[in-house]
C-alpha positions, 0 to 999 in steps of 0.5 A, a space after each residue: 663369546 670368545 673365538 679362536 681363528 688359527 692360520 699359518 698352516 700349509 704344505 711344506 716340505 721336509 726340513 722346512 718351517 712353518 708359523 702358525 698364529 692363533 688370534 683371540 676375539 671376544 669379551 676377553 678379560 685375561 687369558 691364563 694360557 694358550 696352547 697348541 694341540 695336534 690331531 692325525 688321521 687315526 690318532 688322538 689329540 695330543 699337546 703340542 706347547 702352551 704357555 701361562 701368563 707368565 711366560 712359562 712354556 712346555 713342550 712335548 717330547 717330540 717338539 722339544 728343540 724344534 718348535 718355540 711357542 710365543 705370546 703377544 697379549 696385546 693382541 691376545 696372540 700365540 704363535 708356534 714357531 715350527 722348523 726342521 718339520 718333519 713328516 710326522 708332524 703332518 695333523 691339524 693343529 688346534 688353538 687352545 686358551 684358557 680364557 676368564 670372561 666373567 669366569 674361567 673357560 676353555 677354548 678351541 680354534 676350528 684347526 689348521 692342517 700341516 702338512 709335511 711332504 717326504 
């Protein structure tokens, strides 16, 4: 079994910035890739960043400039680095991994809320 726990979500105002961490556990043979996604009251889940094993890192438009995704695999880590928030960036983001136990999984974390004040 394989558990994703966020943390580093809160309330932050407008301009300011925040780092969420998402920590793996379990019977982890390789993580291929971890993400983030995000979720707003009345809207869709919708990718944030994720990055594969090797490094490789896409962003949606909206992020693109202001948020940088970041892995430690030696604690099996991702971060996302997010400044210049902005109102609509408030949801609760969720950690994403693609995992290979004894094969290949996915994965979600219960979610953090963001919330970014006008």
């Amino acid at each position: 079994q394989v558990q994703l726990v966020e943390s580093g979500g809160g309330l932050v105002q407008a301009g300011g910035s925040l780092r969420l961490s998402c920590a793996a556990s379990g019977n982890i043979f390789s993580i291929k890739a971890m993400g983030w996604y995000r979720q707003a009251p009345g809207k869709q889940r919708d990718l944030v960043a994720t990055i594969s094993s090797g490094g490789s890192a896409n962003y949606a438009d909206s992020v693109k400039g202001r948020f940088t995704i970041s892995r430690d695999n030696a604690k099996n880590t991702v971060y996302l680095q997010m400044n210049s928030l902005k109102p609509e960036d408030t949801a609760v983001y969720y950690c994403n991994a693609l995992i290979i136990t004894g094969m290949l999984n996915e994965y979600w974390g219960p979610g953090t809320q963001v919330t970014v004040s006008s």
